[in-house]
C-alpha positions, 0 to 999 in steps of 0.5 A: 640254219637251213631255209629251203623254198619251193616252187612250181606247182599248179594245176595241171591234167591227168598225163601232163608234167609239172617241175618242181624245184626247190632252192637251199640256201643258208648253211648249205654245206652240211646238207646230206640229202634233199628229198621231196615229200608229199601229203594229200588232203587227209593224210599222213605227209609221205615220201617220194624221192630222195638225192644224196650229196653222191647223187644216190637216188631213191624213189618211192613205189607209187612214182617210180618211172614217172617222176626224177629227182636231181641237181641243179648245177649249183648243187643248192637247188633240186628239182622234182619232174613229174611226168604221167601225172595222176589225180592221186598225185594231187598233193602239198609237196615239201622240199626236205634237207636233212643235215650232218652231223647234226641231223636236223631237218629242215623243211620248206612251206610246200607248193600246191599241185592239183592233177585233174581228171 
C-alpha cells in the first residue's frame, strides 16, 4: 500500500507560481513513477507531468516550459512548480504513484488551486 498526500495549493493571480508537493509514504520501494494529474470543473481528470525512478520526465503540451516536475532528496516526495500561471490551469491536482510489478495505482485526495484573472 501506498498513501500519497498533497499539498500547496491556493489562490494565486494569473502569471504568478504555486508549488505543489506530494509525500509518498507506505510501500514506497515498488513506486515506478509518480505524476501529477489535474481535472477542472466539468472534466475529465488529465495528465500533466510525470518522473520516473530514472528522472525520466514527461510533460503534457499545455504546461510544457511552464511547469517542472522533480524529486525530493529523499526521492518519497515530488514536487510540481508552476510558473506563468494561467485561469485554465484552475483545477484539483492529483498526486499519482504507479507501482511494480503490480501496477496498481494510488492516488492522493487532491489539493485545490485557483488561478485568477
Amino acid at each position: 500500500q501506498v498513501q500519497l498526500v498533497e499539498s500547496g495549493g491556493g489562490l494565486v493571480q494569473a502569471g504568478g507560481s504555486l508549488r505543489l508537493s506530494c509525500a509518498a509514504s507506505g510501500s514506497i520501494f515498488s513506486i515506478s513513477t509518480m505524476s501529477w494529474y489535474r481535472q477542472a470543473p466539468g472534466n475529465q481528470r488529465e495528465f500533466v507531468a510525470r518522473i520516473t525512478n530514472g528522472d525520466s520526465t514527461n510533460y503534457a503540451d499545455s504546461v510544457k516550459g511552464r511547469f517542472t516536475i522533480s524529486r525530493g532528496n529523499a526521492k518519497n516526495t515530488v514536487y510540481l512548480q508552476m510558473n506563468s500561471l494561467k485561469p485554465e490551469d484552475t483545477a484539483v491536482f492529483y498526486c499519482n504513484a504507479l507501482t511494480l510489478p503490480s501496477g496498481r495505482n494510488y492516488w492522493g485526495k487532491g489539493t485545490l488551486v485557483t488561478v485568477s484573472s
